[in-house]
C-alpha positions as CSV (number, residue, x, y, z in Angstrom):
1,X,0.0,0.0,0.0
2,X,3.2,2.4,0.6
3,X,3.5,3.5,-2.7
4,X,-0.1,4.3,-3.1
5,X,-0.5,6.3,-0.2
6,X,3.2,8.3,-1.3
7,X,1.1,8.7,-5.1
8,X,-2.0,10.5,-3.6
9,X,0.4,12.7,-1.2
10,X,-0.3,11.4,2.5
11,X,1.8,13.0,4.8
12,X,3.8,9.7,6.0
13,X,4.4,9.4,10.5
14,X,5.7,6.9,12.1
15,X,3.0,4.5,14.2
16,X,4.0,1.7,16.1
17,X,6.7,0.6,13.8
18,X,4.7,1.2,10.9
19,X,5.5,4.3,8.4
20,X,1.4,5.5,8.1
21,X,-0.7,8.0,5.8
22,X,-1.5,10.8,8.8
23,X,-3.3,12.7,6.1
24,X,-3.7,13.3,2.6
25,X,-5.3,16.5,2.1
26,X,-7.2,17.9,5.4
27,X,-7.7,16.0,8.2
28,X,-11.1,18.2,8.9
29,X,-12.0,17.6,5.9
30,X,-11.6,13.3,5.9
31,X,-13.5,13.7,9.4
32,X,-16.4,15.3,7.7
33,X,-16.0,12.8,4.8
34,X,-16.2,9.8,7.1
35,X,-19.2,11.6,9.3
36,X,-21.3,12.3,5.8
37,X,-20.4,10.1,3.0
38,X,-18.1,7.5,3.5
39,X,-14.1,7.4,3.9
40,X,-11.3,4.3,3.3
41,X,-8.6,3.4,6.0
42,X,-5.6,1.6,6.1
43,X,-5.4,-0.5,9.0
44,X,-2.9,-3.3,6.9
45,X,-1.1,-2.1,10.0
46,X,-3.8,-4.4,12.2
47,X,-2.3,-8.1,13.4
48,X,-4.5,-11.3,12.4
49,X,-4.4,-14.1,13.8
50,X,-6.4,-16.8,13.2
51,X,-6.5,-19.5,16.5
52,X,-7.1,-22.9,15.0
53,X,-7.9,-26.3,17.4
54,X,-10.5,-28.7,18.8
55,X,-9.6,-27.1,22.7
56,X,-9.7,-23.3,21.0
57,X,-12.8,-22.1,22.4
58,X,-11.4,-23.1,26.3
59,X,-8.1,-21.0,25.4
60,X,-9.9,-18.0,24.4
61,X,-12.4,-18.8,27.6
62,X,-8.6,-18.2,29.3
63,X,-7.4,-15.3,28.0
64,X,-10.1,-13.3,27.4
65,X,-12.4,-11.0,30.1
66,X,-15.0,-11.3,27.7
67,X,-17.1,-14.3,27.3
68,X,-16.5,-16.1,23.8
69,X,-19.4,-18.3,25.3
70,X,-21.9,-16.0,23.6
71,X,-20.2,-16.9,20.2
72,X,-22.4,-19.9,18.6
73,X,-23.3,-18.4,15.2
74,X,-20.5,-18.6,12.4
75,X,-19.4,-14.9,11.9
76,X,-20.3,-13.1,15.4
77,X,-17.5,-11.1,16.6
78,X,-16.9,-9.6,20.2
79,X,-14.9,-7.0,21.5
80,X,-12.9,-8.0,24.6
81,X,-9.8,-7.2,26.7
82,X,-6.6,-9.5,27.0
83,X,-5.5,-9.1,30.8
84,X,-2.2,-9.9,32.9
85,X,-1.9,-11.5,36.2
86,X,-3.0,-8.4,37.8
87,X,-5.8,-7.6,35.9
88,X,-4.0,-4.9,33.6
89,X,-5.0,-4.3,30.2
90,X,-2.7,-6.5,27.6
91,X,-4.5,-5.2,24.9
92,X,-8.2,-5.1,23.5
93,X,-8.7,-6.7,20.3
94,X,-11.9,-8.3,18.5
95,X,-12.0,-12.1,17.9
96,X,-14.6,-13.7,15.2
97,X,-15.9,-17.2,15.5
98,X,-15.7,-18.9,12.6
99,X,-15.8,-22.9,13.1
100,X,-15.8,-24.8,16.0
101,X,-11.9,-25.2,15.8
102,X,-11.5,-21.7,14.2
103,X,-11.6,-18.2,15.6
104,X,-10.0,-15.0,14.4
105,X,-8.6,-12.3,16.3
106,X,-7.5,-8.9,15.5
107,X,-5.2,-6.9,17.5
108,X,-3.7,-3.7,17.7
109,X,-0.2,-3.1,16.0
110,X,2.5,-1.9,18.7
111,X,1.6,-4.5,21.0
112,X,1.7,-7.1,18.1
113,X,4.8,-8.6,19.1
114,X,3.8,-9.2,23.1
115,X,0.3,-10.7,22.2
116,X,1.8,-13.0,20.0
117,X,4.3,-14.5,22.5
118,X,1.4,-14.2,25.6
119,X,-0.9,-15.8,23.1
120,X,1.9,-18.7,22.2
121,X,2.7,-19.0,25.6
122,X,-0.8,-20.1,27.2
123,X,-1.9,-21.6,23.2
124,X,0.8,-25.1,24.3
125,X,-1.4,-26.4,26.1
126,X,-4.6,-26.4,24.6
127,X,-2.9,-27.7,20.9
128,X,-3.9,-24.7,19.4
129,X,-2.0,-23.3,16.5
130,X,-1.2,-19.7,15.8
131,X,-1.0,-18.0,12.4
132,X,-0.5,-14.7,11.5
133,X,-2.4,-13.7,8.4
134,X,1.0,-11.4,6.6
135,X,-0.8,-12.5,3.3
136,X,-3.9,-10.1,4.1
137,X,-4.2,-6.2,3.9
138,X,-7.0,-4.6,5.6
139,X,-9.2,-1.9,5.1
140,X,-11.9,0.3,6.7
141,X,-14.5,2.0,4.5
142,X,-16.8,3.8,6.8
143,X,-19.4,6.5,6.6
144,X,-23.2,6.8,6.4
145,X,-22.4,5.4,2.4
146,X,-19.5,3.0,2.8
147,X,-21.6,-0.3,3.1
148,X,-23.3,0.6,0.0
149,X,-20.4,1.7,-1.9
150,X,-17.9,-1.1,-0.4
151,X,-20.6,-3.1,-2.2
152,X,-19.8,-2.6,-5.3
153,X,-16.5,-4.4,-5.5
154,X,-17.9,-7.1,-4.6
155,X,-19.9,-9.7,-7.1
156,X,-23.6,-9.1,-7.0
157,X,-24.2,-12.0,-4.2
158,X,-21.5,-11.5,-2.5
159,X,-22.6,-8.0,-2.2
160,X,-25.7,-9.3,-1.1
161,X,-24.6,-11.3,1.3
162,X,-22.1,-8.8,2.3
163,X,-24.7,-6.1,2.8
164,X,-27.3,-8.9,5.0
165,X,-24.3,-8.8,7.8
166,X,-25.7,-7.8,11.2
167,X,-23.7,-5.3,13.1
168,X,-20.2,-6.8,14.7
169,X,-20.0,-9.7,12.4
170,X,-18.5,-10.7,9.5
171,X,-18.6,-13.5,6.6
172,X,-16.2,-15.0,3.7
173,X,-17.1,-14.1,0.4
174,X,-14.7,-15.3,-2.2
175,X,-11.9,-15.3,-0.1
176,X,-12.3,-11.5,0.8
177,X,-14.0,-11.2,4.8
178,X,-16.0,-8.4,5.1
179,X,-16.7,-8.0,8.5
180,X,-19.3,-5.2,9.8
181,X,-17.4,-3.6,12.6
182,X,-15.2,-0.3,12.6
183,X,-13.6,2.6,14.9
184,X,-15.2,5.7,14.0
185,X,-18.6,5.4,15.4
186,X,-20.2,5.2,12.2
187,X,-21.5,2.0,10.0
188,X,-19.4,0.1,7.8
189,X,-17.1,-2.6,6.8
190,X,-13.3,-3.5,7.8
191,X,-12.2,-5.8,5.0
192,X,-9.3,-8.2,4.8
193,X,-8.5,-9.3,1.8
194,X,-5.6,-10.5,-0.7
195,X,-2.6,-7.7,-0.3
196,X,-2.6,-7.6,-3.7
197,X,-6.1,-6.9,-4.0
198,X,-5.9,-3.8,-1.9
199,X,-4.8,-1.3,-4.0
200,X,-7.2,-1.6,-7.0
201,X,-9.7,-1.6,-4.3
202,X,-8.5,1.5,-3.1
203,X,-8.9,2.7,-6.6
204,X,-12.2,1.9,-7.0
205,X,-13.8,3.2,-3.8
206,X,-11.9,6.6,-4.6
207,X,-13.7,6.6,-8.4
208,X,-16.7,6.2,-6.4
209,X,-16.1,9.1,-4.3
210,X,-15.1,7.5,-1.3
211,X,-12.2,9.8,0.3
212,X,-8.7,8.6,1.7
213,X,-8.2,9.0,5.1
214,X,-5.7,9.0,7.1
215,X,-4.7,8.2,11.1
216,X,-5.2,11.8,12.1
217,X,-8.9,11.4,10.8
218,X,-9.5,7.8,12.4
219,X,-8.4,9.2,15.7
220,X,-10.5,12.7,16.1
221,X,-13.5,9.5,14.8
222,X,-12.5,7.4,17.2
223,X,-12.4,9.7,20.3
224,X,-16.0,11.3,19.3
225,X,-17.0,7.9,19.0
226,X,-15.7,7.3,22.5
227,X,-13.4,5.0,21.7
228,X,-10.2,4.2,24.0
229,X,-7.2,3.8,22.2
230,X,-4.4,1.2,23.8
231,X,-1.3,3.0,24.9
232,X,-3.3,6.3,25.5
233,X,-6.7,5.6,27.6
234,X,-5.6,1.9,28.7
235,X,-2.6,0.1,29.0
236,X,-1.1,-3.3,31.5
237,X,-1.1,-0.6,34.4
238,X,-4.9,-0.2,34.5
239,X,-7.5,-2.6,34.5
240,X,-11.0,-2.6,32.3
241,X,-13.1,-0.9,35.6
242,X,-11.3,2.5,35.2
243,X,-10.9,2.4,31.4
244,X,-14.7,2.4,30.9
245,X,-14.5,-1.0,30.3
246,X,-15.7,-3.0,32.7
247,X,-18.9,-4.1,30.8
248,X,-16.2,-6.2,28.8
249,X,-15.8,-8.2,31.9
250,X,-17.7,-10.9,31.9
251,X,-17.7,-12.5,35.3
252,X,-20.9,-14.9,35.0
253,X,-20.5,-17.6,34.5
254,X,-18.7,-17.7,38.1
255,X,-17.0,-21.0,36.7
256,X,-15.1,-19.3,33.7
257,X,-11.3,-19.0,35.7
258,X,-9.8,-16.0,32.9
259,X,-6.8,-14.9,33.4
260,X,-7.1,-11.6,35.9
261,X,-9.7,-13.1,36.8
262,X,-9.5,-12.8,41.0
263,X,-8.2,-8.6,41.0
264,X,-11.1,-7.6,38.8
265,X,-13.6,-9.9,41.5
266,X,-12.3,-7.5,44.4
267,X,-12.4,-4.5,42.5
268,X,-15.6,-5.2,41.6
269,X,-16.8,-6.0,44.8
270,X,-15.6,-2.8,46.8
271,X,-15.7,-0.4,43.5
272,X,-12.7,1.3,41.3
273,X,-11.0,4.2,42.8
274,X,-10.5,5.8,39.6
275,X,-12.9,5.9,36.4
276,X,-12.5,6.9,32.7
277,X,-14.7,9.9,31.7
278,X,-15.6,12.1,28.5
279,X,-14.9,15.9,29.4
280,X,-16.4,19.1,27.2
281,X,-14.6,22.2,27.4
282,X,-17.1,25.2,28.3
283,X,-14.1,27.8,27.9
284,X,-11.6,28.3,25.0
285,X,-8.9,26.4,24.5
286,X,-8.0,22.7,23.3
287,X,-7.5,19.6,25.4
288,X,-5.0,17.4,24.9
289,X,-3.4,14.1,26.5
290,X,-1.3,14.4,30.0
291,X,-3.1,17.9,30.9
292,X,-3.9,17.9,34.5
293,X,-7.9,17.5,35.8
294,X,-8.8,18.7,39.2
295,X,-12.1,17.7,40.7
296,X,-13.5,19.8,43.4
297,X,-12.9,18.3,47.0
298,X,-11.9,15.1,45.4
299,X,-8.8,15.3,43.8
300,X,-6.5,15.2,40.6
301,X,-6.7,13.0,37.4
302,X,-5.5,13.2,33.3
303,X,-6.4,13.8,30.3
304,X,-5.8,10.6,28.6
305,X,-6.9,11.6,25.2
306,X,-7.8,15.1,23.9
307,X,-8.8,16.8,20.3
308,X,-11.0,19.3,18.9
309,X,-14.0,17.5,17.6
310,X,-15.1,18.5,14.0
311,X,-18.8,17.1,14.5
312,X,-19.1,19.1,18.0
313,X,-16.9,22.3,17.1
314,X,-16.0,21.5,20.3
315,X,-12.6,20.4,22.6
316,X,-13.4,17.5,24.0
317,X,-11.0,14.9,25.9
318,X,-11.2,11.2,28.0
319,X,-10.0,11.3,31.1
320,X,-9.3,9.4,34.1
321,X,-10.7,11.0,37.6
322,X,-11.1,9.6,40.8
323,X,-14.4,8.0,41.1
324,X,-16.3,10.3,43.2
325,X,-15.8,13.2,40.5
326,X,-19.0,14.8,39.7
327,X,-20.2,16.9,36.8
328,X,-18.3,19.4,36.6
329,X,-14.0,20.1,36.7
330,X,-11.3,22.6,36.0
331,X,-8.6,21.3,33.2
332,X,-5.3,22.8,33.5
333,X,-3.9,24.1,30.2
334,X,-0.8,26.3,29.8
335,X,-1.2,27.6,33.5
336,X,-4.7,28.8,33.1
337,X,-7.9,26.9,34.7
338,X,-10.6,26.1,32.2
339,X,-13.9,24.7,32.9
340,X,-15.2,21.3,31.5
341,X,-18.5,19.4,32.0
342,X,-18.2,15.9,32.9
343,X,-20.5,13.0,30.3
344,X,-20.7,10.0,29.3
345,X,-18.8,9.0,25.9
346,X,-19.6,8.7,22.9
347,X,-20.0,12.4,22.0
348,X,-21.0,11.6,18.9
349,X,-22.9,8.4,17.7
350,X,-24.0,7.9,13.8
351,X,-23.2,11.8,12.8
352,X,-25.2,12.7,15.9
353,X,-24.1,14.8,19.1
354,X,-24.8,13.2,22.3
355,X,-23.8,15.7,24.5
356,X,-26.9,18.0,24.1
């Protein structure tokens, strides 16, 4: 995909190891794209894995908070953590069942290398085998149009087919998976296919008027979407209860022994001490990551992920504040006090403002 991204002029960062398209024209502008048309992503940069073995579905019922339990029909994907020991966040990926002795997982880039030995480590003894999918590119066409238009590289009944998908799942149509999931807080598909079927696909969803985007677009998405991002809003020093994440825990059935398992129980038996919030700036100003929170009479948190929001016109940040925090608190940006009014993410939600 390199050259391609180098032909329609992305600005090129570094991201996780990877060199990525930041932007190719104006990030606003790819925002508003994705928000009211549709928009193509990237995320080649993405690990897959697919888990393959008779004991499979008892390793993932190991490593995973989430309960891959609820995973009977062929295609249903779920959105979990991966936890240490201590109940730290590993990483949070989504796996897909897709036989009986075959699940899929997808997990995030800079932590590929540690979730492929953790996953090694515990696979041993359940005989299941590992393999990274290197062959596959991935893409994410999202928007209010991209189902429709992602359609039409497909063949008529695969487009069908591909267009019957029920939200967070995904099917194999002529060896392309289109599954119906994404990171923007809009509809969609995140497709892997063939590397080199990805750039004439690229192609044709730009003749089609469907915009390149780049990570500075996916990420003011993802945080009106509400969206943590690993590194940023959770990482292997905090656990899924102050990431807004604990309803990814699935501690019923009481049997199910996951790993981190026993320090989530007693958090969630005498509460977090710390919780992951959306803040709204009322005064000017922009919010960004590390910026100090104060909560009146309570205490201090962080910013742990800030933009201005395009949709909202707004500065809007996630941050985590010590539980008792109420609605309102003071941000602290370049010396100066500004106010910000505590709610609950997403923002934004299918082009929509939440916030009121």
């Amino acid at each position: 995909m390199f050259p391609l991204h180098q032909e329609l002029g992305a600005r090129i960062v570094d991201f996780g190891g990877w060199d990525m398209p930041v932007q190719y024209s104006s990030q606003i502008g790819e925002h508003h794209a994705v928000r009211r048309a549709a928009g193509v992503f990237d995320v080649s940069h993405m690990c897959v894995v697919d888990l393959r073995g008779a004991r499979v579905r008892a390793f993932l019922e190991l490593l995973l908070a989430n309960d891959v339990g609820r995973l009977r029909t062929p295609g249903k994907a779920l959105y979990s953590c991966m936890l240490n020991e201590p109940g730290g966040v590993l990483d949070d990926l989504i796996v897909y069942y897709l036989a009986e002795s075959w699940f899929r997982a997808v997990v995030n880039a800079g932590t590929r290398d540690r979730d492929l030995a953790w996953m090694r480590r515990h696979a041993a003894s359940f005989g299941v085998e590992l393999s990274e999918r290197t062959d596959l590119a991935m893409l994410a066409i999202q928007g209010p149009e991209a189902r429709a238009k992602a359609a039409q590289l497909l063949a008529p009944e695969d487009a069908a087919a591909a267009l019957a998908l029920g939200s967070f799942s995904g099917r194999e149509l002529s060896g392309w998976f289109v599954a119906r999931t994404g990171y923007t807080g809009e509809d969609g598909f995140e497709v892997m296919l063939p590397a080199a079927a990805a750039i004439p696909a690229w192609r044709k969803l730009n003749s089609l008027g469907v915009a390149s985007c780049g990570l500075g677009a996916r990420d003011t998405l993802r945080l009106e979407a509400g969206m943590n991002l690993y590194g940023n809003d959770m990482d292997e020093s905090t656990q899924p209860f102050e990431s807004n994440l604990g309803w990814t825990v699935a501690l019923e059935p009481a049997g199910r022994a996951f790993i981190g398992r026993a320090p989530l129980e007693a958090i969630a038996a005498r509460g977090s001490r710390a919780k992951l919030v959306g803040l709204v700036l009322e005064d000017r100003g922009v919010l960004r990551s590390h910026q100090k929170v104060l909560a009146p009479a309570v205490g201090e948190g962080e910013i742990t992920s800030g933009t201005f929001a395009p949709t909202l016109e707004r500065s809007i940040a996630l941050a985590r504040v010590p539980a008792a925090t109420g609605a309102s608190v003071q941000v602290e940006v370049r010396g100066k006090l500004l106010n910000a009014r505590v709610v609950k993410p997403p923002f934004v939600r299918f082009g929509k403002s939440l916030i009121g």
